[in-house]
MARKE-138488 format. One record per atom (N, C-alpha, C, CB): residue in three letters; x, y, z. Coordinates in steps of 0.05 Angstrom, whole numbers, plus 5000, padded with zeros to 4 digits. Glycine has a CB too. Layout:
// MARKE-138488
ALAXYZ...
//
This chain:
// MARKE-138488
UNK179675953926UNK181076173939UNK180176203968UNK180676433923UNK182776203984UNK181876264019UNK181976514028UNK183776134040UNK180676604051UNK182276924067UNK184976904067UNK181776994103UNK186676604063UNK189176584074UNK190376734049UNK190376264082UNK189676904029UNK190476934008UNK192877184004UNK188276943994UNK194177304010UNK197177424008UNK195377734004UNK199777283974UNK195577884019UNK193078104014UNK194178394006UNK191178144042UNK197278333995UNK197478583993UNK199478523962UNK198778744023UNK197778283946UNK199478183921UNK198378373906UNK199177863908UNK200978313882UNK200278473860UNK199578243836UNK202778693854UNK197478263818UNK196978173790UNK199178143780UNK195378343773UNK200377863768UNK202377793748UNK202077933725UNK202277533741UNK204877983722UNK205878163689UNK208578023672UNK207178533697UNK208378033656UNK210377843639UNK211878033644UNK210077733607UNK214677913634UNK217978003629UNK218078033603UNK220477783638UNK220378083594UNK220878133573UNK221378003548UNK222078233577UNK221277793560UNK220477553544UNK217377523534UNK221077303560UNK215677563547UNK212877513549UNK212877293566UNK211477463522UNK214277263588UNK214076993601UNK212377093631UNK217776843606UNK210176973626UNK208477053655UNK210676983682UNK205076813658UNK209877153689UNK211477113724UNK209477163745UNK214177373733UNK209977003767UNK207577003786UNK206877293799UNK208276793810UNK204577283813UNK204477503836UNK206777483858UNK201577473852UNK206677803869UNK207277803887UNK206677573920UNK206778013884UNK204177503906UNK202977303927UNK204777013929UNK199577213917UNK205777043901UNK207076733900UNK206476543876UNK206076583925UNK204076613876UNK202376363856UNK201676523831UNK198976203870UNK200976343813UNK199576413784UNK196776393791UNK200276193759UNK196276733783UNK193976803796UNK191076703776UNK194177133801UNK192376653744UNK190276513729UNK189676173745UNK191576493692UNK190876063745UNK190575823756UNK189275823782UNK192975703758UNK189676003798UNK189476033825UNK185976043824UNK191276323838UNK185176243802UNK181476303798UNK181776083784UNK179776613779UNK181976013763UNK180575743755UNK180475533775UNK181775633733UNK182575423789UNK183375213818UNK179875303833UNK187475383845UNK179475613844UNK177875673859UNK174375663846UNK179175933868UNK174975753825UNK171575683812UNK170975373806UNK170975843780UNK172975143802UNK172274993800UNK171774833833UNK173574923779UNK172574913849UNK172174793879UNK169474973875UNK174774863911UNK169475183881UNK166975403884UNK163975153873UNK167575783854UNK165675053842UNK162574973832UNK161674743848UNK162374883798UNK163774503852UNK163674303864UNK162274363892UNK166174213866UNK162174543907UNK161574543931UNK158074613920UNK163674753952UNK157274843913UNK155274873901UNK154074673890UNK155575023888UNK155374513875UNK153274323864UNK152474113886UNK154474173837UNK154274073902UNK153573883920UNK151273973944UNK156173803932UNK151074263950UNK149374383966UNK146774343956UNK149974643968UNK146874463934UNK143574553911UNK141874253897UNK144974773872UNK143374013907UNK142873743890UNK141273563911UNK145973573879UNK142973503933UNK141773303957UNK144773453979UNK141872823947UNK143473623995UNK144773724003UNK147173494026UNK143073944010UNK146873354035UNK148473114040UNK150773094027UNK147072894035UNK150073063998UNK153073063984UNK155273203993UNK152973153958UNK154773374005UNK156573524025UNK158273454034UNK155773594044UNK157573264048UNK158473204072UNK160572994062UNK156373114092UNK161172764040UNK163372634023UNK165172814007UNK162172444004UNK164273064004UNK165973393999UNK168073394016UNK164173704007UNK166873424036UNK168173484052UNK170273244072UNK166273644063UNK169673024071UNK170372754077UNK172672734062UNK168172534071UNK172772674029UNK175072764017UNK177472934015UNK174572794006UNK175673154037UNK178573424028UNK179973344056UNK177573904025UNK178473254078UNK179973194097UNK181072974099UNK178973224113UNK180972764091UNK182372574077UNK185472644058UNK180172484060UNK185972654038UNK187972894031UNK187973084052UNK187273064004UNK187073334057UNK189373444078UNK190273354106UNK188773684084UNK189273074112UNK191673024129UNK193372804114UNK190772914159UNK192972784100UNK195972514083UNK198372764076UNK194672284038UNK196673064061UNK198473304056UNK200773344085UNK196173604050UNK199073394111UNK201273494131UNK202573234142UNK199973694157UNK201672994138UNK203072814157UNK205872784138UNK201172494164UNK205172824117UNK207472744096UNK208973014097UNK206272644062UNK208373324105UNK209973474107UNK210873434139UNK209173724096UNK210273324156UNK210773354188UNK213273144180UNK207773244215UNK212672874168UNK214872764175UNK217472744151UNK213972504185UNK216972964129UNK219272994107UNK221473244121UNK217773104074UNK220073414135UNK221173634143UNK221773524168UNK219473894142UNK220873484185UNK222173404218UNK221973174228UNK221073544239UNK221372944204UNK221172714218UNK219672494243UNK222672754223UNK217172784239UNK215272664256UNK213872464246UNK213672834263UNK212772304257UNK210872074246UNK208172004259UNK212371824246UNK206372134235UNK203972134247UNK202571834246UNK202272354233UNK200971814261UNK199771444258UNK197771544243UNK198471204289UNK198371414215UNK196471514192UNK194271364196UNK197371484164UNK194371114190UNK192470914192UNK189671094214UNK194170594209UNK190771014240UNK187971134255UNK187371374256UNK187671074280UNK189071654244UNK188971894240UNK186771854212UNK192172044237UNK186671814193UNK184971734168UNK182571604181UNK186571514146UNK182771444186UNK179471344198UNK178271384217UNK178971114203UNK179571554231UNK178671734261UNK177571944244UNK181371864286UNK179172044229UNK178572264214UNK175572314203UNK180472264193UNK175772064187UNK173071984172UNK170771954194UNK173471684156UNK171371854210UNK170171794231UNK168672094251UNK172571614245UNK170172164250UNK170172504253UNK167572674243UNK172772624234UNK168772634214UNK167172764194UNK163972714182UNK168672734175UNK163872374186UNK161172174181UNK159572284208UNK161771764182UNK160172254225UNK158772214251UNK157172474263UNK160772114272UNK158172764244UNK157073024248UNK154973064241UNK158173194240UNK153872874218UNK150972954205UNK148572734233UNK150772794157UNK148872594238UNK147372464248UNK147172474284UNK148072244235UNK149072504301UNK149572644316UNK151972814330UNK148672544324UNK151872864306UNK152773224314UNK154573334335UNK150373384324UNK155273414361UNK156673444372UNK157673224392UNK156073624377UNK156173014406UNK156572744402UNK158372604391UNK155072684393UNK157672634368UNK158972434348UNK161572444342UNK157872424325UNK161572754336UNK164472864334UNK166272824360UNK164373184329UNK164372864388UNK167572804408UNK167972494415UNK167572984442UNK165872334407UNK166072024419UNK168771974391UNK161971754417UNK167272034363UNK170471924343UNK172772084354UNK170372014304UNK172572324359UNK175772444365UNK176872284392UNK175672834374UNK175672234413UNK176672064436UNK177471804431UNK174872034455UNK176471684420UNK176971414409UNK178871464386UNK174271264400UNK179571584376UNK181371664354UNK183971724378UNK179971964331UNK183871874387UNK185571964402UNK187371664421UNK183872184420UNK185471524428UNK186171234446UNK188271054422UNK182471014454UNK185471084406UNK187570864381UNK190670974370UNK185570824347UNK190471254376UNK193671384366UNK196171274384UNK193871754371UNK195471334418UNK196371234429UNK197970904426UNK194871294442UNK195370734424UNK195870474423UNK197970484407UNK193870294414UNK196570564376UNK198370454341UNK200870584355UNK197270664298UNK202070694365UNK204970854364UNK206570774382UNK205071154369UNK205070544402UNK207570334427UNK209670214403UNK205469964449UNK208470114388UNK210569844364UNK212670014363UNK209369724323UNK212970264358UNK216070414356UNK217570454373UNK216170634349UNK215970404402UNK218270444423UNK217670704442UNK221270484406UNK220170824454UNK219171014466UNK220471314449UNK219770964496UNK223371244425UNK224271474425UNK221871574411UNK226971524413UNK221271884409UNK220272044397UNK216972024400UNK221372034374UNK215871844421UNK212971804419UNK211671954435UNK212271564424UNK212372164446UNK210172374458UNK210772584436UNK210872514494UNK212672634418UNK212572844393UNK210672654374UNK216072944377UNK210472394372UNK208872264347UNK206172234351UNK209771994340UNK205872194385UNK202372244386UNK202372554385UNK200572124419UNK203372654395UNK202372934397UNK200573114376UNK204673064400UNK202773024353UNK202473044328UNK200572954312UNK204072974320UNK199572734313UNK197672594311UNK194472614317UNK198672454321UNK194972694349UNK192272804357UNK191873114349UNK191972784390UNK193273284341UNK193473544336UNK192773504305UNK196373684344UNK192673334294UNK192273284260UNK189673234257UNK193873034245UNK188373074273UNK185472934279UNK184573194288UNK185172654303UNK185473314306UNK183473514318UNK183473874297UNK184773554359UNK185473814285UNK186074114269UNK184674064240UNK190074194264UNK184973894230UNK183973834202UNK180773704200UNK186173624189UNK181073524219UNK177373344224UNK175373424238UNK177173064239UNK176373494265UNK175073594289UNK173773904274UNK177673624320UNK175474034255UNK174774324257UNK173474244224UNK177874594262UNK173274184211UNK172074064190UNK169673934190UNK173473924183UNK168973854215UNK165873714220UNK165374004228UNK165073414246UNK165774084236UNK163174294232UNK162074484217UNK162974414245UNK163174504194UNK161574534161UNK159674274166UNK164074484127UNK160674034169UNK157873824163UNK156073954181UNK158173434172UNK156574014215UNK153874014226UNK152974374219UNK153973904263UNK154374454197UNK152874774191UNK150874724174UNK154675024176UNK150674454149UNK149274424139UNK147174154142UNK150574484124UNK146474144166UNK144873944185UNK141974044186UNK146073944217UNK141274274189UNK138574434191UNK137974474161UNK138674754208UNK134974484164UNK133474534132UNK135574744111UNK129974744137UNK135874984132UNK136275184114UNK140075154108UNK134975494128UNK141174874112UNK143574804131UNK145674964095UNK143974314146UNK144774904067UNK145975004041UNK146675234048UNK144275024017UNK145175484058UNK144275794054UNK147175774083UNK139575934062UNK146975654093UNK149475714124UNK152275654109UNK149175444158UNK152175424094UNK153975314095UNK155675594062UNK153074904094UNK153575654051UNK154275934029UNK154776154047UNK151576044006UNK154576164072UNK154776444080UNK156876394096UNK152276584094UNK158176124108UNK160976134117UNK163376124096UNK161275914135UNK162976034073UNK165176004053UNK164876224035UNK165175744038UNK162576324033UNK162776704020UNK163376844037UNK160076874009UNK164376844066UNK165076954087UNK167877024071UNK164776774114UNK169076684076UNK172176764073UNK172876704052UNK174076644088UNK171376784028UNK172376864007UNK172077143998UNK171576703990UNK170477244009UNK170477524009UNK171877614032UNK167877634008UNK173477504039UNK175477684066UNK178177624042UNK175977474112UNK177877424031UNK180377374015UNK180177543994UNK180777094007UNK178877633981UNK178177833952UNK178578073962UNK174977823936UNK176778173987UNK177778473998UNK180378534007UNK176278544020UNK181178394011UNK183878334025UNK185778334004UNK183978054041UNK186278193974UNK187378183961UNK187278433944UNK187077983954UNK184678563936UNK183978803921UNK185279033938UNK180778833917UNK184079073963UNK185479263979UNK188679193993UNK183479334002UNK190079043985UNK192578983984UNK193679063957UNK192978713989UNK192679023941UNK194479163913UNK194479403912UNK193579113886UNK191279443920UNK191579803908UNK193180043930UNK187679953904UNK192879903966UNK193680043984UNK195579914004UNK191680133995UNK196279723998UNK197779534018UNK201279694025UNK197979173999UNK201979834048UNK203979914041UNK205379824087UNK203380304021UNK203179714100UNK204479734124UNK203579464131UNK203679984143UNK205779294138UNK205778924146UNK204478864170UNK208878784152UNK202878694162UNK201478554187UNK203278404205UNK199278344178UNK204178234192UNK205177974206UNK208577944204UNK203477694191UNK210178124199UNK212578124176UNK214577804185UNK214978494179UNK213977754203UNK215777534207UNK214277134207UNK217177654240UNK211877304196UNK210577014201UNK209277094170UNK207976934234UNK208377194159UNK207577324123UNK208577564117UNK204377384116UNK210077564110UNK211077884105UNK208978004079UNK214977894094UNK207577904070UNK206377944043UNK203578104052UNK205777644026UNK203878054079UNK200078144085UNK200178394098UNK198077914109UNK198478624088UNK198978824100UNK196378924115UNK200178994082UNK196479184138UNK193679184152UNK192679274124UNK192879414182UNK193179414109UNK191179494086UNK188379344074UNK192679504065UNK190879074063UNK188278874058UNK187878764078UNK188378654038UNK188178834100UNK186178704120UNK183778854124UNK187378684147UNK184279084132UNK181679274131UNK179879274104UNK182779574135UNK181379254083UNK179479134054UNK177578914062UNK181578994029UNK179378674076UNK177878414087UNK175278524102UNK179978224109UNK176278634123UNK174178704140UNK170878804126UNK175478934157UNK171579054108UNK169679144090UNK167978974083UNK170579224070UNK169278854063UNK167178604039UNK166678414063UNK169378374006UNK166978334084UNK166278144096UNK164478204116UNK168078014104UNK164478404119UNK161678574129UNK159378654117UNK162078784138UNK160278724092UNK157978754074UNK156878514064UNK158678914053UNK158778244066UNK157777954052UNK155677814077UNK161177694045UNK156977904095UNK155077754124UNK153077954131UNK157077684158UNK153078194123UNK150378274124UNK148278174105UNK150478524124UNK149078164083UNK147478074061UNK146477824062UNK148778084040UNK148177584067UNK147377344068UNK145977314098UNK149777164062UNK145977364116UNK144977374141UNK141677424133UNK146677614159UNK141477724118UNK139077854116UNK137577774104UNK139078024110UNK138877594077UNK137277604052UNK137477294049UNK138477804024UNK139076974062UNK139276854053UNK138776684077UNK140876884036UNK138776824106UNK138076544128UNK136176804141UNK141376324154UNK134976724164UNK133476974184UNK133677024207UNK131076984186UNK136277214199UNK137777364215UNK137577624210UNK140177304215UNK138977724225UNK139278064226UNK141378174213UNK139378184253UNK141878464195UNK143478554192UNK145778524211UNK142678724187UNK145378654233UNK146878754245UNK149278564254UNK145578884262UNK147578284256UNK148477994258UNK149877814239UNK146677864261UNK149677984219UNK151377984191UNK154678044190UNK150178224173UNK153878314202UNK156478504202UNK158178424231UNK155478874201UNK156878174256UNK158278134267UNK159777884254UNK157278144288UNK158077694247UNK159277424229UNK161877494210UNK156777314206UNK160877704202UNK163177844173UNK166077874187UNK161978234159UNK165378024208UNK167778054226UNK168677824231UNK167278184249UNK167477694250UNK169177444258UNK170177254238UNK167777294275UNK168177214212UNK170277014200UNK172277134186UNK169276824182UNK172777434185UNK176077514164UNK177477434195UNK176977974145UNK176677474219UNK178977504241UNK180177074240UNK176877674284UNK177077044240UNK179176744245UNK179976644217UNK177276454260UNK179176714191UNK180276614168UNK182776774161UNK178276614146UNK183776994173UNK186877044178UNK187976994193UNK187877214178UNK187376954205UNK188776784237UNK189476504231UNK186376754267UNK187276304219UNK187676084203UNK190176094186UNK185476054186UNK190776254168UNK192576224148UNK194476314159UNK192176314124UNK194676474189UNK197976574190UNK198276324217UNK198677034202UNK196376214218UNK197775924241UNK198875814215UNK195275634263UNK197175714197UNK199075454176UNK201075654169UNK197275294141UNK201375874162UNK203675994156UNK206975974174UNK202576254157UNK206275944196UNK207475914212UNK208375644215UNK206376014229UNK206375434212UNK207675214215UNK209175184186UNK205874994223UNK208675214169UNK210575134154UNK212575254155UNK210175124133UNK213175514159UNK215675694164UNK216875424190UNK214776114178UNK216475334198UNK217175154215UNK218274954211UNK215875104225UNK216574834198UNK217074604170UNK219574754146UNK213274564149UNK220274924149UNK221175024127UNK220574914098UNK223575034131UNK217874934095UNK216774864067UNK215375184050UNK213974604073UNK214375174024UNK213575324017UNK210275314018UNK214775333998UNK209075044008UNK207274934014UNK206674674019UNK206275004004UNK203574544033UNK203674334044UNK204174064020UNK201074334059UNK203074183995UNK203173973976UNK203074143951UNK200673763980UNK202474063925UNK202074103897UNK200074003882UNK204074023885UNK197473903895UNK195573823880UNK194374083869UNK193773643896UNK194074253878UNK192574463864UNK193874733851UNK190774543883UNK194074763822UNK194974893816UNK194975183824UNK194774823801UNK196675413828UNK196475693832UNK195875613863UNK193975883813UNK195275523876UNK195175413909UNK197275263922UNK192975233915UNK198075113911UNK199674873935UNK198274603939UNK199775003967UNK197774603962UNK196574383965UNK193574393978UNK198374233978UNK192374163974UNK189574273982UNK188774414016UNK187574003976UNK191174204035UNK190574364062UNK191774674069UNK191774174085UNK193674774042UNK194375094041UNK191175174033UNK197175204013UNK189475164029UNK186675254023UNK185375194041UNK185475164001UNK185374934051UNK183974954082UNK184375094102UNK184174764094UNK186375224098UNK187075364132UNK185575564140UNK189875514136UNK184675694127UNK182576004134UNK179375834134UNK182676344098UNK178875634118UNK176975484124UNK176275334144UNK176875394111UNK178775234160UNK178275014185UNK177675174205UNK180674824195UNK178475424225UNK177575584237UNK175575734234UNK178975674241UNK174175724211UNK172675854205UNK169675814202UNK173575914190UNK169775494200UNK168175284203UNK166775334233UNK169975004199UNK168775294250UNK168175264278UNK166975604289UNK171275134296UNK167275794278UNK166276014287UNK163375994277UNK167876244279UNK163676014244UNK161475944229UNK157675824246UNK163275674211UNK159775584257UNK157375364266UNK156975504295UNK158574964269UNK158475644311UNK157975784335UNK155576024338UNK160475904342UNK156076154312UNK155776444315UNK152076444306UNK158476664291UNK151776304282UNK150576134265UNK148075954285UNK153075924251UNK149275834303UNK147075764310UNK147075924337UNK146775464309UNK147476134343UNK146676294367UNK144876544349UNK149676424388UNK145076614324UNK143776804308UNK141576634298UNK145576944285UNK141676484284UNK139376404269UNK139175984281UNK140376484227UNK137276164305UNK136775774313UNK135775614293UNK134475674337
//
């Protein structure tokens, strides 16, 4: 489960049939928690084991979510991303964060970026400043913002960071969804989510202040107060995250990026409040707790 999560849904109720019908959010909200505790465990187990494992976690999801948007960029508008060096730039991206770290990440994105260029002459000229464009915006939105979960969990205490950015925005997504059912009655966004209201946003805000104070205080060594700024910033960029992908697909005129995950969509509809969130995460994170 992301912040990107519909914050002013209501809990599914059968018809009169007894036939479950989704939330207001969209999705089947049983599937949606099971989908989310089983990523939840996966990530955990990979933290608490050899914390490294991480980092092929996360190599994988970015892997799938860019095959998810290149395949919605070019079903919906015909764009064509250069998969080939978008995938191994990508990877490239993602490997190169544990070992050096900010470095590593812009030498693969530059060179990723060159090779997009090249791979996309063989087609000619129609449509090739929309196909790199696209291309480098895929590498840099999905990989570029995705290595930096790897370099959050680079330092000793790198597990305890990398739990306090993804309990960030999952508790902006739970406050958000709880205080959307019970009070959600005035629209955030109505033309880009109509589903999200300030209600559960200010819910968001709550739990995600109380989650970054806690984990700040009690789980890296930091300060409260440094808690409740973290808390803040990641509901702001893990909704901001989900109403950009929101937007692009309203663009795309799709519902979601894919169908691998049940009660979700596809796995990069779950990344979106996570990829921006990453990059605040690793900012804020290492100016609080060197």
């Amino acid at each position: 489960m992301s912040a990107g999560g519909e914050q002013d849904a209501q809990a599914p109720s059968g018809d009169a049939d007894g036939v479950k019908k989704p939330s207001r959010a969209g999705r089947d909200l049983r599937s949606a928690i099971l989908v989310g505790v089983g990523l939840g465990a996966l990530v955990l187990g990979s933290l608490f084991t050899v914390r490294q494992v991480f980092i092929p976690v996360v190599a994988v999801a970015v892997a799938v979510s860019i095959v998810e948007l290149a395949r919605a960029l070019k079903a919906s508008a015909g764009i064509q991303v250069a998969l080939v060096p978008v995938l191994v730039g990508g990877q490239a991206v993602v490997w190169l964060a544990w070992p050096y770290e900010r470095g590593g990440v812009l030498g693969a994105f530059v060179i990723t970026m060159l090779a997009c260029l090249v791979w996309r002459l063989k087609d000619g000229a129609d449509g090739y400043l929309r196909d790199v464009t696209a291309s480098i915006f895929t590498v840099a939105y999905v990989a570029m913002f995705a290595a930096f979960a790897v370099m959050l969990v680079v330092p000793d205490d790198g597990a305890y960071r990398v739990i306090a950015f993804i309990g960030g925005v999952v508790l902006s997504d739970t406050g958000g969804y709880i205080a959307g059912v019970l009070f959600g009655k005035h629209p955030m966004a109505p033309t880009i989510s109509p589903k999200k209201s300030w209600e559960g946003f200010a819910g968001s805000v709550v739990a995600g202040m109380i989650g970054g104070a806690l984990s700040l205080s009690l789980l890296l060594d930091g300060q409260w107060w440094q808690g409740v700024l973290f808390g803040v910033a990641i509901v702001i960029t893990s909704t901001t995250g989900d109403l950009v992908e929101s937007l692009i697909k309203r663009d795309l005129g799709i519902k979601d990026m894919g169908t691998l995950l049940p009660g979700h969509g596809g796995l990069m509809d779950r990344m979106d409040s996570l990829l921006p969130s990453a990059v605040v995460s690793w900012l804020l994170l290492h100016l609080f707790v060197p």
